[in-house]
N, C-alpha and C positions, 0 to 999 in steps of 0.2 A: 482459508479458502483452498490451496491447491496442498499443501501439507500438513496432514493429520499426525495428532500428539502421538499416539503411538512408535509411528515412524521416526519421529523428531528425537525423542527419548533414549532411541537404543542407540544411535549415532553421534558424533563428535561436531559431526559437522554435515547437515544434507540440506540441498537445494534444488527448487523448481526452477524452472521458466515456463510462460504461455507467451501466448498472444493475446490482447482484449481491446477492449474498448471504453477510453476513459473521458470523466468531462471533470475540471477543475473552472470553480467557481470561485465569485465574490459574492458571497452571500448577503453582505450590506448593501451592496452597491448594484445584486440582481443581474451581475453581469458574468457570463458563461464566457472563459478566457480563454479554453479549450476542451474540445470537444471531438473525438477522433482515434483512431485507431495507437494503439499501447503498448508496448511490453513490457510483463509484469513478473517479476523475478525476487524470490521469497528464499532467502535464507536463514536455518535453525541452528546457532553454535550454541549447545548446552539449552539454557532456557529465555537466550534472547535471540528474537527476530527482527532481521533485517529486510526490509520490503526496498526494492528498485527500480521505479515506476517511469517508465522512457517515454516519453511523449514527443511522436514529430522529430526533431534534430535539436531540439533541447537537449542541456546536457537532464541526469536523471534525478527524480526526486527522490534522497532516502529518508526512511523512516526506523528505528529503531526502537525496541522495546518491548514488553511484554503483555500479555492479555488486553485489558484494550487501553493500556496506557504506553505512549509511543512519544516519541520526540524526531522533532524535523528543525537541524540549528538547535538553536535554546526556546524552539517553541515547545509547548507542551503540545501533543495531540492526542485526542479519543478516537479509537480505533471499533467499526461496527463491523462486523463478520455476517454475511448474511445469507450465506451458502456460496454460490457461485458468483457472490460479486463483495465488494467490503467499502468502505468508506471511510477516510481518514477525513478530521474536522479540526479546525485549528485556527485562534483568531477570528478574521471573514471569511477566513475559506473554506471550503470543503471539496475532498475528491475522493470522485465515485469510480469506480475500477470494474469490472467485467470480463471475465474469462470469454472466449470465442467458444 
C-alpha cells in the first residue's frame, strides 16, 4: 500500500506512516467492532513487513510477515493489497484499512 518493493529493497530498514480509515469486523457474527478513523504505519527490515494499525485509544494492532502471509499472535493471517487500501483476514475477522 504506502511502500513500494523497490524502495524497501535498497534499505536496511524504511518506514511509512498515514492516516486512514479502518473498519474491523466479525465476520461470523456480522458485527462491525470498529469503524473510524486509523493510523497506519508499515515497516520493511530486509524482506519482512510490519504493519501498525492504531485504532481510536486502543492499544495497536501488529501484523508481521511477508507477501500475503502475515501473523497477528499465533494467528495466521492473509494479507489483500488492493492499491490504496489492504485488508488483513484472520479467524472471524477481518480488517479493512484505507489511506486518507
Amino acid at each position: 500500500m504506502m511502500l513500494g518493493t523497490a524502495q524497501a529493497a535498497n534499505a536496511l530498514e524504511i518506514s511509512a506512516e498515514t492516516d486512514g480509515t479502518c473498519k474491523l469486523k466479525n465476520e461470523s457474527a456480522g458485527k462491525v467492532i470498529y469503524r473510524g478513523d486509523c493510523c497506519i504505519k508499515q515497516t520493511v527490515k530486509k524482506d519482512m513487513t510490519v504493519w501498525s494499525i492504531k485504532m481510536g485509544s486502543a492499544d495497536p494492532m501488529l501484523f508481521a510477515g511477508k507477501g500475503t502471509h502475515y501473523m497477528h499472535g499465533p494467528e495466521d493471517v492473509s494479507f489483500s493489497d488492493h492499491g490504496n487500501s489492504d485488508t488483513f483476514a484472520w479467524g472471524d475477522f477481518a480488517l479493512k484499512v484505507k489511506e486518507h
